[in-house]
ZASEGU-957751 format. One record per residue (C-alpha): residue number from 1; residue in three letters; x negated, y negated, z. Coordinates in nm, 4 decimals, m for minus. Each point is the difference from the previous one (the first is absolute). Example, Ala and Ser with C-alpha at 12.3 -4.5 7.8 and 13.67 -1.06 7.14 Angstrom:
REC  resi  resn  X  Y  Z
REC  1  ALA  m1.2300  0.4500  0.7800
REC  2  SER  m0.1370  m0.3440  m0.0660
% end
This chain:
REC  resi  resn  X  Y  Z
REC  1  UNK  5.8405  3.0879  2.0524
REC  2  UNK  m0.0413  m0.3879  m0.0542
REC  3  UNK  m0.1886  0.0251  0.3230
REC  4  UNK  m0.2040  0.2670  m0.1157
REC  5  UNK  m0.1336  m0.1842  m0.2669
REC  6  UNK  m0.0492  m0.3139  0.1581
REC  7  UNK  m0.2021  0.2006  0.2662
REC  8  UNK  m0.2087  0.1467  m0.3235
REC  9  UNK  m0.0494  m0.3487  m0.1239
REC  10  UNK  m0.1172  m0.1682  0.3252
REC  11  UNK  m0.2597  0.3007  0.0582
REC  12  UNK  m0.1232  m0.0143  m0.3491
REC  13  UNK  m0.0577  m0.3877  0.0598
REC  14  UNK  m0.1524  0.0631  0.2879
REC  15  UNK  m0.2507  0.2647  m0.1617
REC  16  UNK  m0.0678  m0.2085  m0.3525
REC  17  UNK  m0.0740  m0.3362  0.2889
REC  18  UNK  m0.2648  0.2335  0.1902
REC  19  UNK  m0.1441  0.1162  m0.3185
REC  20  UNK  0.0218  m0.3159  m0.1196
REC  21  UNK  m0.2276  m0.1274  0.3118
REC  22  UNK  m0.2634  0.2775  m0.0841
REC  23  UNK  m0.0328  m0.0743  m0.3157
REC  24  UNK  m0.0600  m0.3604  0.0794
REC  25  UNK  m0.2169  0.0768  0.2906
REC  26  UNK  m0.2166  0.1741  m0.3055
REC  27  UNK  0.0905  m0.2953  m0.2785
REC  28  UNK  m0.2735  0.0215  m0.2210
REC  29  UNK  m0.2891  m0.2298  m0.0042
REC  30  UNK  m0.1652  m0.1965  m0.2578
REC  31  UNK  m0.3606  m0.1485  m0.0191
REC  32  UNK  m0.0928  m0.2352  m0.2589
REC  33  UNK  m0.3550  0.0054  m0.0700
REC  34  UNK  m0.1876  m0.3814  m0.0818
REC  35  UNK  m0.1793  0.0630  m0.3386
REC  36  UNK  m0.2226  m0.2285  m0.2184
REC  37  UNK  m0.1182  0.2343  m0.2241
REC  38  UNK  0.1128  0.1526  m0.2944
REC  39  UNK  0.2085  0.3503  0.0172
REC  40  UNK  m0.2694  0.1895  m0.1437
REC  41  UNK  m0.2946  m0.0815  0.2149
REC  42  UNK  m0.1267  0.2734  0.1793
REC  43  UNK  0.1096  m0.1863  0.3617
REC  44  UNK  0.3510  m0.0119  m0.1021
REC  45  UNK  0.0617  0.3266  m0.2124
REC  46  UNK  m0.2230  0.1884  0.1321
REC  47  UNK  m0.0196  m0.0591  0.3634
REC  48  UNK  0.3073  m0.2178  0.1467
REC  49  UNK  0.2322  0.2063  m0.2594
REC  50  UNK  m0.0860  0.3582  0.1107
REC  51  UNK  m0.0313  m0.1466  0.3781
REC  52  UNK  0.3843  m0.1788  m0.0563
REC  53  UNK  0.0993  0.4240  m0.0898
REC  54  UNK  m0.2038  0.1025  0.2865
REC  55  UNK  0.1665  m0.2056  0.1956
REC  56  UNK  0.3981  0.1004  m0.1272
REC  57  UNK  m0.1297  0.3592  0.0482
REC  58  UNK  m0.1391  0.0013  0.3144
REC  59  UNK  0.3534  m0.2030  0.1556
REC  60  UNK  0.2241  0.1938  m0.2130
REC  61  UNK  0.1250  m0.2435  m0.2010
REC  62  UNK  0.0505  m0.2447  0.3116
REC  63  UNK  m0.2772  m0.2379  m0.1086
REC  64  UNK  m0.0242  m0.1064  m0.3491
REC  65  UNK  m0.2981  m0.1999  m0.1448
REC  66  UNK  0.0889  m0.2805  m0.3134
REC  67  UNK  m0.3128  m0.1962  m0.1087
REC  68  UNK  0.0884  m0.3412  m0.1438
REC  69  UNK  0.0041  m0.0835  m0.3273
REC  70  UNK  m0.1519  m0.3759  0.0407
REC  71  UNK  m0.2574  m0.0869  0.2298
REC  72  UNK  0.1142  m0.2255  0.3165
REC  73  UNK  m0.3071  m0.1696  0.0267
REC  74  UNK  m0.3739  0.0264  m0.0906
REC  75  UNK  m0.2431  0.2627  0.1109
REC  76  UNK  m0.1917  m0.1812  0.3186
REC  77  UNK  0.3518  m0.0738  0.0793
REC  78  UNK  0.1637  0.3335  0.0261
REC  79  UNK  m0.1244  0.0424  0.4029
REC  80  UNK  0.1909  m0.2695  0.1255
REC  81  UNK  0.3292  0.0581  m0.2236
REC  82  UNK  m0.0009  0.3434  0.1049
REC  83  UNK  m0.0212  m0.1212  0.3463
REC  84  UNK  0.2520  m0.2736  m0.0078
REC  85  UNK  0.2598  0.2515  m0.1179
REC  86  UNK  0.0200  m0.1043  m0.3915
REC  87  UNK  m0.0517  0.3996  m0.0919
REC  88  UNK  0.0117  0.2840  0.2001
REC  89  UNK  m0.3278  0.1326  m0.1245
REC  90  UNK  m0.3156  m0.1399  m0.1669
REC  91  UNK  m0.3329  0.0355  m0.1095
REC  92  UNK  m0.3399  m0.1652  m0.0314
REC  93  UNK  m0.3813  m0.0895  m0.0155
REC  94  UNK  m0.1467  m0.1105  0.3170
REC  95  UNK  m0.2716  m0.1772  m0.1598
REC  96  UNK  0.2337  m0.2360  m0.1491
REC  97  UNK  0.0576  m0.2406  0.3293
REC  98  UNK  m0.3940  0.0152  0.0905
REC  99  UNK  m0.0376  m0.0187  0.3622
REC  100  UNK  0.3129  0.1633  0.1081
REC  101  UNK  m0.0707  0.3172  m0.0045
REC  102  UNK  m0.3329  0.0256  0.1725
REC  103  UNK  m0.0505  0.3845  0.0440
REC  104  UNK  0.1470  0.1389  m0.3233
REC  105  UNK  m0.3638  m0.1109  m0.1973
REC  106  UNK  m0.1205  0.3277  0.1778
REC  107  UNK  0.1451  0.2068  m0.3173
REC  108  UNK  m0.1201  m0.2785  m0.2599
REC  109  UNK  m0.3293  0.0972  0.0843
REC  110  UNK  m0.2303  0.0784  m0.3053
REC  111  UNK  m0.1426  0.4016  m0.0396
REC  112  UNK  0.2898  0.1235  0.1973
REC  113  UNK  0.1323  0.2845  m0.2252
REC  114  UNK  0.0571  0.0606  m0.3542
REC  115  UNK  0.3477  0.1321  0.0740
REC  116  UNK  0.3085  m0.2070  0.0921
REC  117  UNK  0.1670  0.3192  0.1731
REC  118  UNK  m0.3314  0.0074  0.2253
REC  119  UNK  m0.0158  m0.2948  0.0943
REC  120  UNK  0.3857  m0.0631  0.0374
REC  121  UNK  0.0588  0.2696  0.2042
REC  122  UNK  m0.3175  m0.0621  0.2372
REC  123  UNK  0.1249  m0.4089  0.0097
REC  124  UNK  0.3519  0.1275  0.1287
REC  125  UNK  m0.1489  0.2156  0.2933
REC  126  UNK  m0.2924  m0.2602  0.0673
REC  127  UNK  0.3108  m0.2957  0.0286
REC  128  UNK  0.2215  0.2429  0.2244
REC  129  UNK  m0.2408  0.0823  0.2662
REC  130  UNK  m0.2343  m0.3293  0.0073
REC  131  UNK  0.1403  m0.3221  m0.2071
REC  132  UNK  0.3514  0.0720  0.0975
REC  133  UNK  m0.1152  m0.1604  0.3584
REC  134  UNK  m0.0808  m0.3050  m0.1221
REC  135  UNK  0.3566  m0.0756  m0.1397
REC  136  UNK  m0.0724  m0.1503  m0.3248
REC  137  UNK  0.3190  0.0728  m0.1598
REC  138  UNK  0.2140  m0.1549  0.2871
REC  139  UNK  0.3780  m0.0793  m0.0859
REC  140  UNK  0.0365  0.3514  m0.2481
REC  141  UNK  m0.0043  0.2948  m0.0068
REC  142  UNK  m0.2657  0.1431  m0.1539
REC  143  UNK  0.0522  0.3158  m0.2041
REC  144  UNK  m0.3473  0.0207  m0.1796
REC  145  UNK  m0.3449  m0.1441  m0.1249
REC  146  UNK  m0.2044  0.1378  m0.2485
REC  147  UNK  m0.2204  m0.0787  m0.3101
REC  148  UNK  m0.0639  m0.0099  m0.3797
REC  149  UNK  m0.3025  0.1842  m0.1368
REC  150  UNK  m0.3417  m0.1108  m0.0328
REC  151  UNK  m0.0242  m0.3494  m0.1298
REC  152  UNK  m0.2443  0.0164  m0.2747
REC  153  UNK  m0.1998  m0.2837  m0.2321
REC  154  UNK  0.1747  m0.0650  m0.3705
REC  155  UNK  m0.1261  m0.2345  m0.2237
REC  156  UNK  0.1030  m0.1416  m0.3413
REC  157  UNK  m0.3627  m0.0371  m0.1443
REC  158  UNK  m0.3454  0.0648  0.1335
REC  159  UNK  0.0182  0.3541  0.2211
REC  160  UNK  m0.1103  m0.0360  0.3818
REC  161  UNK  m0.2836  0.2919  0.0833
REC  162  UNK  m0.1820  m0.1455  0.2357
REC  163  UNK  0.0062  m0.2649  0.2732
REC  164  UNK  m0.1214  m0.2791  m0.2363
REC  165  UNK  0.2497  0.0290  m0.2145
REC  166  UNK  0.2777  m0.1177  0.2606
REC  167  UNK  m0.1855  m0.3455  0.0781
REC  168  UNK  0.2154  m0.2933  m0.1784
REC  169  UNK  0.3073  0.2526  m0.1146
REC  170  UNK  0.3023  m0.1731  m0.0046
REC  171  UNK  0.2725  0.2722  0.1414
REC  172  UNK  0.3082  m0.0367  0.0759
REC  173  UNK  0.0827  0.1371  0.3702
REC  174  UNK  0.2518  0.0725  0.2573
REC  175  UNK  m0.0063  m0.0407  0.3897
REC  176  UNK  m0.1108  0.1650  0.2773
REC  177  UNK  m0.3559  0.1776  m0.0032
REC  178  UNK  m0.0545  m0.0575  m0.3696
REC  179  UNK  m0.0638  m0.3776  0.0171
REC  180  UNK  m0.2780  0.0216  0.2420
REC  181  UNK  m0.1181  0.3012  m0.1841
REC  182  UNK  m0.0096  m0.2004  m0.3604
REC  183  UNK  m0.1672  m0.3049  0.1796
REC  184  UNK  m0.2788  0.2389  0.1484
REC  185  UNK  m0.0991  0.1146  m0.3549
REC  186  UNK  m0.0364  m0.3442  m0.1533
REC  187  UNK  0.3517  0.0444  m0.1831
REC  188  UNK  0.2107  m0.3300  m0.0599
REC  189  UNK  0.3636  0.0897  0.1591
REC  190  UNK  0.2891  m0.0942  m0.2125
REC  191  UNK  0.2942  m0.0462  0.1292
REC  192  UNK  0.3095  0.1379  m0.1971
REC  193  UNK  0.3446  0.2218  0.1260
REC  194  UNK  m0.0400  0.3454  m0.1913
REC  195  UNK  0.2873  m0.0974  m0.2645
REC  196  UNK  m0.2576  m0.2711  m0.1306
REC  197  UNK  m0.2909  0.2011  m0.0603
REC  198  UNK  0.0626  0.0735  m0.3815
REC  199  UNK  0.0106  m0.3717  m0.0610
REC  200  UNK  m0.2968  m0.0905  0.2158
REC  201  UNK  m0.2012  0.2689  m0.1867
REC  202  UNK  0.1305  m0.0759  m0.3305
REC  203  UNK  m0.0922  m0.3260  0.0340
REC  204  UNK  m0.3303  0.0420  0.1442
REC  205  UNK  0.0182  m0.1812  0.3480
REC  206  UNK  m0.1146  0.3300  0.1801
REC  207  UNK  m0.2795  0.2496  m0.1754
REC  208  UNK  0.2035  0.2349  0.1739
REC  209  UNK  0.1863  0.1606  0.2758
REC  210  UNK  m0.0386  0.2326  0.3398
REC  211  UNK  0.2849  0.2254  m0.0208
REC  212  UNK  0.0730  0.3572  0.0452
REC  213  UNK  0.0108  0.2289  m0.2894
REC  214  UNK  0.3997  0.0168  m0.0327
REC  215  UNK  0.0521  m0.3583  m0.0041
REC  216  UNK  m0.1937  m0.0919  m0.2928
REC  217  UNK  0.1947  0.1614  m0.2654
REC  218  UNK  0.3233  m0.0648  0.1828
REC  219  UNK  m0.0813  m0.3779  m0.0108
REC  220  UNK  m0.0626  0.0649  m0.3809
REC  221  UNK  m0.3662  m0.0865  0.0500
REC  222  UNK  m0.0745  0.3158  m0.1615
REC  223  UNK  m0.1127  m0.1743  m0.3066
REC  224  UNK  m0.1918  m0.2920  0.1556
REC  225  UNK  m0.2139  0.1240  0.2047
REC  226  UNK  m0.3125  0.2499  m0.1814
REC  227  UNK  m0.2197  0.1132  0.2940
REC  228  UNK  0.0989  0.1882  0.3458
REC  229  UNK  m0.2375  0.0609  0.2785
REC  230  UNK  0.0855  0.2381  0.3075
REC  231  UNK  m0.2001  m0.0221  0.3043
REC  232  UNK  m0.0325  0.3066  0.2058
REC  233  UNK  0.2840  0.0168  0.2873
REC  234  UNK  0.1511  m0.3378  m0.1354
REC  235  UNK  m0.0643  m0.3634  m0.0524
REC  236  UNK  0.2703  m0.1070  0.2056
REC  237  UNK  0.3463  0.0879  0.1085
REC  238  UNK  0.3405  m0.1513  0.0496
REC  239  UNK  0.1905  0.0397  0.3080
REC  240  UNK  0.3908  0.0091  m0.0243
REC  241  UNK  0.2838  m0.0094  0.2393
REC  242  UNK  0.3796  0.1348  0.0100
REC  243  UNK  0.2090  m0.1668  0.2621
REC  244  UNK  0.3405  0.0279  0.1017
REC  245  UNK  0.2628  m0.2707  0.1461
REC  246  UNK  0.0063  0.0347  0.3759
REC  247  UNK  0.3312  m0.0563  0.0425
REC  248  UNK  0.1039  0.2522  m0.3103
REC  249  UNK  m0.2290  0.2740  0.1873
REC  250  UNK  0.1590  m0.0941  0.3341
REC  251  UNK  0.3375  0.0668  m0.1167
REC  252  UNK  m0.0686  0.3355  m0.1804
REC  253  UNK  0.0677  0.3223  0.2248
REC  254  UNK  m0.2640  0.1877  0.1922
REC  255  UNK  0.0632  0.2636  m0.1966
REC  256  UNK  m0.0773  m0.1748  m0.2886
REC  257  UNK  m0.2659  m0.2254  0.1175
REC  258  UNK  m0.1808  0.3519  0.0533
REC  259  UNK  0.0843  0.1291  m0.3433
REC  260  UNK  m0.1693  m0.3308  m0.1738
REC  261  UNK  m0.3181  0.0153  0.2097
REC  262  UNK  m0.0293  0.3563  m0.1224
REC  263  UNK  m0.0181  m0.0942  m0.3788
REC  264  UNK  m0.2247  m0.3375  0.1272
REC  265  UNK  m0.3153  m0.0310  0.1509
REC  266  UNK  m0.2220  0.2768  m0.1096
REC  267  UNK  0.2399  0.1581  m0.2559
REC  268  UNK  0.0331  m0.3351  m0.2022
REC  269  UNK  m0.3584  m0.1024  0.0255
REC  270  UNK  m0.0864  0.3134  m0.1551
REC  271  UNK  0.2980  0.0037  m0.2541
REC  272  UNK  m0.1417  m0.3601  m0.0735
REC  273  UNK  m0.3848  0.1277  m0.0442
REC  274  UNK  0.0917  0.2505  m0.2149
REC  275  UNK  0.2177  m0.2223  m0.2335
REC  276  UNK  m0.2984  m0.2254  m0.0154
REC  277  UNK  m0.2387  0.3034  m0.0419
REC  278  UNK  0.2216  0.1477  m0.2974
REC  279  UNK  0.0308  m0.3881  m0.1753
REC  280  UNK  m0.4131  m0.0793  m0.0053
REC  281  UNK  m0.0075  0.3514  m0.1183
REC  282  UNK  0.2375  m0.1215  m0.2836
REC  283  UNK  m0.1529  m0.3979  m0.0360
REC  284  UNK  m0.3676  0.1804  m0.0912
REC  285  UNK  0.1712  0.2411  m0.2121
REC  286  UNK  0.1783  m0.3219  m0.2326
REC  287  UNK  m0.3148  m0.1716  0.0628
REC  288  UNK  m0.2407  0.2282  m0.1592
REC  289  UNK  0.2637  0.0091  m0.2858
REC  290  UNK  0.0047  m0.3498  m0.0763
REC  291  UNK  m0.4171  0.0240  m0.0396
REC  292  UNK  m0.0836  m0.0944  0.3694
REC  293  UNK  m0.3740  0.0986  0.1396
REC  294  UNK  m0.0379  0.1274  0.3381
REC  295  UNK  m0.2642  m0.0009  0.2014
REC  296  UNK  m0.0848  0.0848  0.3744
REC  297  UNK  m0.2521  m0.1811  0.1933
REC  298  UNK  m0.3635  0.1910  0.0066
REC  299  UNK  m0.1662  0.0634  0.3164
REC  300  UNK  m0.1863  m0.3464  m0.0335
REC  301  UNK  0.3146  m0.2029  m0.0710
REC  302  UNK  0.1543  0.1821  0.2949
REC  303  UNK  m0.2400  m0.0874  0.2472
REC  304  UNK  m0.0416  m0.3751  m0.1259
REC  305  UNK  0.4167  0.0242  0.0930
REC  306  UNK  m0.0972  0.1439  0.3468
REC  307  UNK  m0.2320  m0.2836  0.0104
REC  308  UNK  0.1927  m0.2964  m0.0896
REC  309  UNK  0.3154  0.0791  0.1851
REC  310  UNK  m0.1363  0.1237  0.3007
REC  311  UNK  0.1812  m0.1615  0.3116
REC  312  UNK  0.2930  m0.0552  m0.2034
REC  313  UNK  0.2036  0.1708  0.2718
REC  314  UNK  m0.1098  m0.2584  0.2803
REC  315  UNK  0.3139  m0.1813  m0.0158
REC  316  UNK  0.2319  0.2894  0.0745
REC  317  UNK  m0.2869  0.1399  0.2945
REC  318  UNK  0.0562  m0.3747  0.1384
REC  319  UNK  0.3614  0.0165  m0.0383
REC  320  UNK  m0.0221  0.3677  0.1348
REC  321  UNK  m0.1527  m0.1456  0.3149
REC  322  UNK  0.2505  m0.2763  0.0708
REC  323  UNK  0.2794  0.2308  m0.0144
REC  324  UNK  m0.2067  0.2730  0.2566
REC  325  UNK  m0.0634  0.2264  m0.2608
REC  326  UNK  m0.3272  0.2086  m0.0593
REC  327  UNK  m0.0611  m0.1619  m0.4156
REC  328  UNK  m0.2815  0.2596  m0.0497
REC  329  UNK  0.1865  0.2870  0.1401
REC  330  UNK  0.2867  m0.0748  m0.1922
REC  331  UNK  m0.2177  m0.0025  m0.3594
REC  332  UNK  m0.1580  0.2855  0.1256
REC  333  UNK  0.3446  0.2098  0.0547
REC  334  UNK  0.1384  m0.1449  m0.3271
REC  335  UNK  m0.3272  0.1695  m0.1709
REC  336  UNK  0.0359  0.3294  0.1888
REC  337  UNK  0.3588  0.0048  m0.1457
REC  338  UNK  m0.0837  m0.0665  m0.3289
REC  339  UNK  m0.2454  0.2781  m0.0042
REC  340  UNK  0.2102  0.2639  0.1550
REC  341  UNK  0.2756  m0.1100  m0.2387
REC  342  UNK  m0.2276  0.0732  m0.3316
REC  343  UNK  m0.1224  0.3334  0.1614
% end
């Protein structure tokens, strides 16, 4: 009998020890997302959160997705950490280490789309089958780009209706596209991280700010800033990036690797267009509450905009060309997308 049981034991070792290795061969997984903004911004709660879910979802539980509670490091930094392994996954604004990134201007372009999904969406596909060869995100792996809405003209005083009005503004603006765009209209950039525009505004160093319609009241600007001025297919736009670590990705199963390409790429650029679709939706709604006017650019001011900034795009066409790609064709395809998206 004392055999017996002995035998038992040993074969009930041996059968906990192999489950044991299966389990462990499945341990679960956890990504901690780089963040530098605060938990309710669209980017984190309504993007990166419902992605992290996705992502525990679509693994079964195998991958989970924590985004940090501090930031490790400031926004033109977050590339680099991300890539030297001090988070698993990150997030940023290309335009924020100019010269970098020299094909990403391509969806910063102004009179692209009024819709952040659109143009999102067609960004993703355009990056997959044409920028993707030129290898600008070397090191990561990227899991998405996309955009905020249509960057639009606010001002604290005098409101901007026509293309004399933006000679000698003082505005405060962001990289990428938008500085070259604010020089070409006779604006005077001001330079100023988006947690400092309520005190640059306050105080009147800028007359005002290029932003897209969520960010203003989210920034508290809300109150500051009188007049808003939309321009047909957008002003501007922002390009954004989420990377993972290399080495985190490497080390994740195939099986998984396939599960979090599935809710990335396409899936998460148009999760992120419509969370930035749904938040200018609700920025002009507080707006108009706290007394803002709106306008949108007449046919007149809209041409004089055509005017000004045409050949705005000839630094991603020359960058195009370096890299062997066809600049116009790839504008042209980005278009098409749009279109077919808003149909």
């Amino acid at each position: 009998m004392r055999r017996l049981f002995a035998g038992v034991f040993a074969a009930g070792l041996g059968i906990a020890a192999s489950l044991g290795l299966a389990a462990g061969a499945r341990a679960e997984t956890t990504l901690r997302v780089s963040n530098w903004l605060p938990p309710s911004h669209p980017i984190v709660r309504d993007i990166l959160a419902p992605w992290g879910q996705q992502v525990e979802a679509a693994t079964n539980g195998r991958v989970k997705v924590e985004i940090m509670a501090a930031p490790i490091g400031k926004p033109p930094a977050q590339f680099d950490l991300i890539k030297n392994g001090a988070a698993d996954v990150g997030y940023g604004v290309h335009g924020y280490t100019p010269g970098r990134f020299k094909l990403t201007p391509v969806a910063e372009l102004p009179f692209l789309s009024d819709s952040a999904e659109a143009l999102s969406v067609a960004y993703w596909k355009l990056h997959a089958t044409t920028l993707a060869k030129a290898d600008e995100h070397a090191g990561v792996h990227l899991l998405t780009v996309f955009t905020h809405g249509p960057g639009m003209i606010f001002t604290s005083k005098t409101a901007v209706t026509g293309i004399a009005d933006t000679e000698g503004l003082k505005m405060r603006i962001g990289g990428g596209v938008v500085a070259e765009v604010a020089k070409r209209l006779g604006m005077v950039g001001v330079q100023a991280p988006s947690p400092k525009v309520y005190e640059i505004l306050s105080n009147g160093v800028a007359d005002g700010i290029l932003f897209p319609a969520e960010s203003v009241p989210f920034f508290k600007i809300d109150k500051i800033v009188r007049h808003g001025t939309s321009v047909p297919g957008g002003l501007y736009n922002t390009s954004f990036f989420v990377i993972m670590n290399a080495d985190t990705w490497s080390k994740l199963s195939a099986e998984d690797k396939a599960a979090i390409d599935g809710v990335s790429g396409e899936a998460m650029a148009r999760l992120a267009g419509k969370a930035w679709d749904a938040a200018d939706a609700a920025g002009m709604k507080t707006m108009t509450a706290e007394g803002v006017s709106f306008a949108t650019a007449d046919k007149a001011f809209t041409d004089a905009l055509h005017a000004r900034l045409a050949g705005v795009e000839d630094g991603f066409l020359a960058a195009a060309k370096d890299a062997g790609i066809d600049g116009q064709a790839a504008i042209a395809r980005l278009k098409a997308d749009v279109a077919a998206a808003g149909k």
